[in-house]
N, C-alpha and C positions, 0 to 999 in steps of 0.2 A: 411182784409187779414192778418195784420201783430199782431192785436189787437184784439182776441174774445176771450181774457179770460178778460173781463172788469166784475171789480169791482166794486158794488153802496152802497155807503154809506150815506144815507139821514140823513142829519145836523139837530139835532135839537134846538131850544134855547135855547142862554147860560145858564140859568137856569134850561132848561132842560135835563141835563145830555149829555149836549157836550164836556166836560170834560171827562166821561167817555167813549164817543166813539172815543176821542182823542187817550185816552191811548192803546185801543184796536188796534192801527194800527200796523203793523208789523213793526218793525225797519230794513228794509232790503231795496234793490234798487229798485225803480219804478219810470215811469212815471205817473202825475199825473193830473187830469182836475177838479179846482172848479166851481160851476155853481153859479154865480154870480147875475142871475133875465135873463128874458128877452131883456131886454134892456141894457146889459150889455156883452162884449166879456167877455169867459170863461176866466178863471187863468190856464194856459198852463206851465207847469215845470218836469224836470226831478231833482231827489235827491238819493244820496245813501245811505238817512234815511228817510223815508219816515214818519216817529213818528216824528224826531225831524224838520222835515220841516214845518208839515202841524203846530205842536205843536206853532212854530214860525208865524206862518201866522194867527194861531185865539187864539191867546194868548190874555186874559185881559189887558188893556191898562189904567192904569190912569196916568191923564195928556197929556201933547202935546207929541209926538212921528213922527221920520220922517222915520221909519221904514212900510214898508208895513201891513197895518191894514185891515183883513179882518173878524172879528169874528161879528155876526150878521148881514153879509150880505153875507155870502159866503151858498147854500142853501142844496149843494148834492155834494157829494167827489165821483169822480170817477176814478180809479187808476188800473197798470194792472204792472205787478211785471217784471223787467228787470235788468236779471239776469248777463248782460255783456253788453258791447260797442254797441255793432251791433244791439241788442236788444232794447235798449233805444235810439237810432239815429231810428231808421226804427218805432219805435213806436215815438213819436216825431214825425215824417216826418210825419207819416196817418196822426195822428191828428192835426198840425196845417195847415193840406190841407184841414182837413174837415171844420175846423173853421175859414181858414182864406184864401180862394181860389182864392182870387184873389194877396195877397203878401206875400204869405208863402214862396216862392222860398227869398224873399230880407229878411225877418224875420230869415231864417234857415242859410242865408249866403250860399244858395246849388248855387254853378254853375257846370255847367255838363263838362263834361269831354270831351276828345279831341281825333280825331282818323285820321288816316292816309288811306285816301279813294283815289282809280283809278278812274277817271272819264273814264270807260271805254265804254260810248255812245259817247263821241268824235272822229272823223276820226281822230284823232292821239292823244289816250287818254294819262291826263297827272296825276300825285297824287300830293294832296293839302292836307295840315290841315282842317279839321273841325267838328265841335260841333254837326253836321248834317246829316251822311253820308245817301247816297241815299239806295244803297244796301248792305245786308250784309255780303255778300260774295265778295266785292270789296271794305272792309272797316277792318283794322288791328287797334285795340284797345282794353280797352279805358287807356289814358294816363291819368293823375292826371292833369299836367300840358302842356300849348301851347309849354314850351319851351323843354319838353323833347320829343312829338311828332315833334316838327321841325326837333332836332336832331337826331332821330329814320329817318325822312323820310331825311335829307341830305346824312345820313351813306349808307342808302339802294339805294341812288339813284344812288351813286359811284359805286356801284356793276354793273351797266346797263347803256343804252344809250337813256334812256327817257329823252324825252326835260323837260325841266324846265320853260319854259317863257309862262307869260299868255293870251297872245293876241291870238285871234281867227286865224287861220294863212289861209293863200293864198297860197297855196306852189305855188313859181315860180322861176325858176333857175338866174333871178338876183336880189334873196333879200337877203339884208345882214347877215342875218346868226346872230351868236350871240359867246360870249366869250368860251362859252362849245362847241359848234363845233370846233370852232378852236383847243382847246383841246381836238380833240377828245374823249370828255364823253356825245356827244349828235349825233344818226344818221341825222340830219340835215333834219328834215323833211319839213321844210322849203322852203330851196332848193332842193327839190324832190329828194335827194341826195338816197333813200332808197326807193323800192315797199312800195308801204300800205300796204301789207301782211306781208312781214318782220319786220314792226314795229308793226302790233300788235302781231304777234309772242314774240317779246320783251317784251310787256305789259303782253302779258300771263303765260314769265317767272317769272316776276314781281308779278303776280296774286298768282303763285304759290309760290314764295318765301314766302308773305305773309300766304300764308294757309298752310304751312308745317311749319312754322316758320324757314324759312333757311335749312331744311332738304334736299329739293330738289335738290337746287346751291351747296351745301358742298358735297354729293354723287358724283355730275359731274366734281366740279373741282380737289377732291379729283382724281378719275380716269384718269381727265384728268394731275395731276400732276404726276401720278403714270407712266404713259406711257410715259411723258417729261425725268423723270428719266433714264427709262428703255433706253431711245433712248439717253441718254445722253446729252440733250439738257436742258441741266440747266439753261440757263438765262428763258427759258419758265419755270420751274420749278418753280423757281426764280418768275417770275411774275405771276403767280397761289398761292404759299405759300403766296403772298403779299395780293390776293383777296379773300385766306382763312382766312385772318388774319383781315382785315376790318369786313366779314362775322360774324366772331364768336363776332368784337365789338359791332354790330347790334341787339346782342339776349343776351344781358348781363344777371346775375342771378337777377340785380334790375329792372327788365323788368317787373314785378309785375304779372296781369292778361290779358295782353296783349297778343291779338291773335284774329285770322279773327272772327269777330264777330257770324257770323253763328254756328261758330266752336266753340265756349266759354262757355266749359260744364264746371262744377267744385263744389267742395261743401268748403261753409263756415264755421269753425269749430268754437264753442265758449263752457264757462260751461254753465250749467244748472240753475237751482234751488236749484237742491239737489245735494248733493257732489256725490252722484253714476251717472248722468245724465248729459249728453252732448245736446246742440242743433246744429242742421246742416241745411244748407240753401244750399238747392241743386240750381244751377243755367243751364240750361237747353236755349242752344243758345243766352244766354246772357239774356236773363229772370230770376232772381233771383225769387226765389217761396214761399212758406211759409215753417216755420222751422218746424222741425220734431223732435222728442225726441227720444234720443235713453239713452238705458242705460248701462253701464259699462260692467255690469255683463252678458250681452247677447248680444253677437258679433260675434255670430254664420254667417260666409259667407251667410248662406242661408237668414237667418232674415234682416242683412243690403241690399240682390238683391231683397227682397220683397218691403221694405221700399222706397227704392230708383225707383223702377218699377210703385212703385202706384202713387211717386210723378211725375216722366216723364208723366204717362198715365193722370193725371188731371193738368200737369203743366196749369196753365194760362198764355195767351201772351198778354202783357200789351203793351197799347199805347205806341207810341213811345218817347212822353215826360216824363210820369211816366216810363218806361223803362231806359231811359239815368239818371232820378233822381237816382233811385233807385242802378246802376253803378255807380253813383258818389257818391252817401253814403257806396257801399261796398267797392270804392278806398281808399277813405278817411279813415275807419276803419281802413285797411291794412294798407298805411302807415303811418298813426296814431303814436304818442308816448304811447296813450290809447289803444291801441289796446291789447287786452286780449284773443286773438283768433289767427286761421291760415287757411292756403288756400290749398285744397288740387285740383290740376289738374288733370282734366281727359282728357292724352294727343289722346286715340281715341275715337271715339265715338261707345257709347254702352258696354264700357270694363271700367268697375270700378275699379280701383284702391283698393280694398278691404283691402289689408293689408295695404295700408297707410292712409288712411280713419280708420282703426280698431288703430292704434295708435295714429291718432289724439284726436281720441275721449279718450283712455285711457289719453292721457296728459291734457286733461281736467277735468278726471274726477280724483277723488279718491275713491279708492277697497272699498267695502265693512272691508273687513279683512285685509287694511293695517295697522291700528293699533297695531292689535295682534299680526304682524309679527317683529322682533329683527333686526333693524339695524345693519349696516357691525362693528357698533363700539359696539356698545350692544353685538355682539355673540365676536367682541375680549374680551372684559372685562369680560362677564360671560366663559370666557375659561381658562383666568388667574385667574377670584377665584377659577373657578374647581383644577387648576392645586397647586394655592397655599394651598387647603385644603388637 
């Protein structure tokens, strides 16, 4: 999916003019696979020279060397050009799943990523961290890390009155209850303190929070602060501006691509190949897809809703392990120090973001005709010879 523009280059012996199909490799970024015999795992690498790696790897050797020696025994070079981050991680990943399927995940160092899910088949559902969530429209991620989903799901729990505690419960009016009841931040469903109805009414505000990204709660409390004013009743005011103010901590701008999974449309922006060409990875319900070329010079609205239409209409929906992989290599690009790309969100669905999508691609690419164009400092100094001749 990620790799069908593979490259084969059949090794021949050192005598026979492997030298010169050394030199013929491109000196630019790729992943690369030597095939080593049958009874041998491939040589699996990524380089951002791909001449002077392999050049390195079947170099003539006299004498002892504790350098990696493969020349006369490496058989067929197979290589596919990765042109930025995203591109060499997600080529990478195919390949050492294909080669190596049962400890490619410990090899690649991939752990997947974390999400803030409502257990909301529970008679009094509760939200937990985890790596797993059952459904996708009761699951807000993916987080990079457990420990910033923990604090995403403490922040959000302060806005509501869902229990927290994990034991399967009994509700019966003399059981102890727990330290959040008493603080009123938990309806006490424990002690039957609340209908069943009224708590999942609460789960459902909850639900909603999550899939509007706090849009929801901030319209209400907003209103509902607006009228506290109006009526003069300020310490309510007072305590609504307090739960708008937790709210907006909740949805911070380093909140990455986090958002209810069902709902996680978005394209990934990186360069190309060519300095006019941009690649983009449309991600469609949290399915990352395969990349698409687009190019600089044609970003006509109509040509990007065709592009992006053919890919919705053939997205593929990958299992759910390669799905969560595959999230956890686009988190990790993003917040990456490597990361040589950007994230564009599509906050509804079916409404493309066109013009910020048509400027991601331009910051990736360069014009055809920037060259010939004069610099703000070029047109001052060609203004002052004008002026001093």
């Amino acid at each position: 999916m990620f790799s069908p523009h593979r490259i084969a280059c059949p090794l021949p012996a050192p005598d026979a003019g492997l030298d010169a199909v050394i030199d013929a490799l491109p000196r630019a970024p790729a992943v690369f696979v030597l095939d080593l015999g049958e009874a041998k795992q491939p040589y699996l690498a990524r380089t951002s020279n791909l001449w002077r790696r392999v050049r390195r790897l079947l170099r003539p050797v006299h004498g002892f060397s504790r350098m990696l020696y493969l020349r006369g025994i490496a058989r067929e070079l197979s290589y596919w050009h990765a042109p930025n981050g995203l591109a060499s991680a997600l080529l990478v990943w195919e390949q050492t799943r294909l080669h190596n399927p049962e400890n490619y995940r410990h090899m690649l160092r991939l752990r997947l990523p974390y999400y803030v899910a409502l257990l909301s088949e529970d008679r009094f559902p509760r939200a937990i961290v985890t790596r797993n969530p059952a459904r996708d429209d009761a699951a807000f991620g993916p987080f990079f890390t457990r420990g910033e989903a923990e604090a995403f799901l403490a922040q959000s729990l302060d806005l509501f009155l869902l229990r927290r505690c994990e034991e399967e419960l009994d509700p019966h009016p003399d059981h102890p209850g727990c330290i959040y009841g008493e603080m009123s931040m938990c309806l006490r469903p424990c002690q039957v303190a609340p209908a069943e109805a009224a708590y999942r009414g609460e789960a459902r505000e909850f639900l909603s929070l999550l899939a509007t990204r706090g849009a929801s709660l901030q319209g209400r409390l907003e209103q509902e602060r607006q009228t506290a004013s109006e009526a003069l009743d300020f310490e309510s005011a007072a305590r609504l501006h307090k739960r708008l103010t937790k709210l907006a901590a909740c949805f911070p701008s380093s909140l990455g691509i986090a958002r209810q999974l069902s709902a996680l449309h978005g394209f990934a922006v990186a360069k190309g190949s060519q300095s006019t060409h941009a690649v983009v990875w449309p991600v469609w319900g949290g399915h990352l897809q395969p990349p698409r070329i687009l190019d600089a010079a044609n970003l006509e609205a109509e040509v990007l809703h065709q592009s992006l239409r053919m890919s919705e209409a053939e997205a593929t929906v990958h299992p759910n392990e390669a799905r969560q992989e595959l999230l956890a290599l686009l988190t990790k690009w993003l917040r990456s120090s490597w990361c040589d790309g950007e994230w564009v969100e599509m906050a509804e669905a079916g409404r493309v973001p066109t013009r910020r999508l048509r400027n991601a691609i331009r910051r990736m690419t360069v014009r055809p005709d920037a060259r010939d164009e004069p610099t703000p400092r070029e047109e001052s100094e060609a203004g002052d010879d004008a002026r001093h001749i």
